[in-house]
Steps between C-alpha positions, in 0.01 A plus 500: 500500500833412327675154677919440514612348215883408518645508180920381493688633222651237315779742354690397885442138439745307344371494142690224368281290716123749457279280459645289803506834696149595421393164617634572841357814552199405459577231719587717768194735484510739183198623364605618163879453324607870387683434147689844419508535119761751360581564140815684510355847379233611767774406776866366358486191642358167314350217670198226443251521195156311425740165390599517825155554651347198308804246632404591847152523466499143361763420795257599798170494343313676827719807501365865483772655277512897595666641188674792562567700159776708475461571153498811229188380306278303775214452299726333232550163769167467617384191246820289585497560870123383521575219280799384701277524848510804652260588712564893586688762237621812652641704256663829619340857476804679346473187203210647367305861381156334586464206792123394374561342165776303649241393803275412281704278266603359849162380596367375121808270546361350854791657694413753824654840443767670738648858450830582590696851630874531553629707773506818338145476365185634716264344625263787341612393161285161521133658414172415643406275153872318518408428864194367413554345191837277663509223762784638652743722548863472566701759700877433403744534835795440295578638139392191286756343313704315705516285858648559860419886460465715862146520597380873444236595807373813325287316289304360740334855466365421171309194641422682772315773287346222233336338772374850614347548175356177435454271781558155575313336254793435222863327582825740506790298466875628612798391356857559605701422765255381733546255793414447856702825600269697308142363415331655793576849345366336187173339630416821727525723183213252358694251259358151489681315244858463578800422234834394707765368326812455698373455867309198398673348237814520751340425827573216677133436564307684182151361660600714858596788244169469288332453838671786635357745198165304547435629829627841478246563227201307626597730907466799264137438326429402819533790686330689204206276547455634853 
């Protein structure tokens, strides 16, 4: 069965200072560091590229960089992003006519695979081979493209449903607006792996925050084990 993984999003961090800021997270319990890659045409914003990747990856040698790719042509970034470190490339459904050749070109590079949705894309659209084929799968909360977005509950259907389908034996990561407030309604609908950007980043304590998502998740699988 899938265990919580706690991945802060280091788009809340203060990025003049990332590699410092990754450092402490995983000083104060993250699992993986959630790097949200945009290229200004998929979504309109711009942030961090592979160059960006490889300074940090030579910065905190130990991390697990989860590179989120909000880009037009996903397949296009997949040999710079496994040269720079990355560990996981989630590319987004609506990126792409076909999600296998880009998993595949994903795992020749030694990279795991995730699969994205937005909000307004169904769970049903991610086949039975996609499923299979990825590590993961990422159910958006927010719209991607941009921080400190309202978290959007109605997804938690889609998570809900995947799980239905498929089980517990693969991680489903949400990403949006997520904090202590919310990450029971999160865990219950059967996510394990946890991006929050904001209410760690900005907590006084990030370690009670992490430890706060921690438990929430591990209470769920839990009861699911009973």
């Amino acid at each position: 069965m899938s265990k919580a993984i706690i991945a802060p999003s280091v788009l809340a961090s203060d990025l003049s200072n990332l590699t410092a800021e990754c450092k402490r997270m995983i000083s104060e319990g993250a699992d993986w560091l959630h790097m949200d890659v945009m290229d200004g045409h998929f979504v309109p914003n711009i942030t961090m590229g592979a160059p960006i990747l490889t300074c940090v990856k030579k910065g905190v040698p130990q991390i697990f960089m989860d590179c989120h790719m909000m880009v037009a042509d996903p397949i296009k970034w997949v040999p710079a992003v496994a040269e720079a470190g990355g560990k996981l490339y989630t590319f987004h459904l609506e990126a792409v006519a076909d999600p296998l050749p880009v998993i595949d070109t994903i795992h020749a590079h030694g990279m795991k695979a995730g699969l994205a949705i937005s909000p307004q894309t169904p769970s049903k659209s991610i086949s039975d081979a996609a499923f299979a084929g990825a590590d993961m799968i990422l159910v958006m909360t927010v719209h991607p493209g941009k921080g400190g977005q309202k978290f959007m509950p109605e997804c938690l259907e889609k998570v809900k449903e995947l799980r239905e389908r498929f089980g517990w034996e693969k991680d489903i990561e949400v990403d949006g607006g997520i904090g202590p407030g919310n990450i029971c309604q999160c865990a219950k609908a059967g996510s394990n792996v946890i991006v929050a950007g904001t209410s760690v980043f900005s907590a006084q304590s990030p370690a009670d925050v992490i430890g706060q998502l921690r438990k929430a998740v591990d209470d769920a699988i839990a009861e699911r084990k009973k």
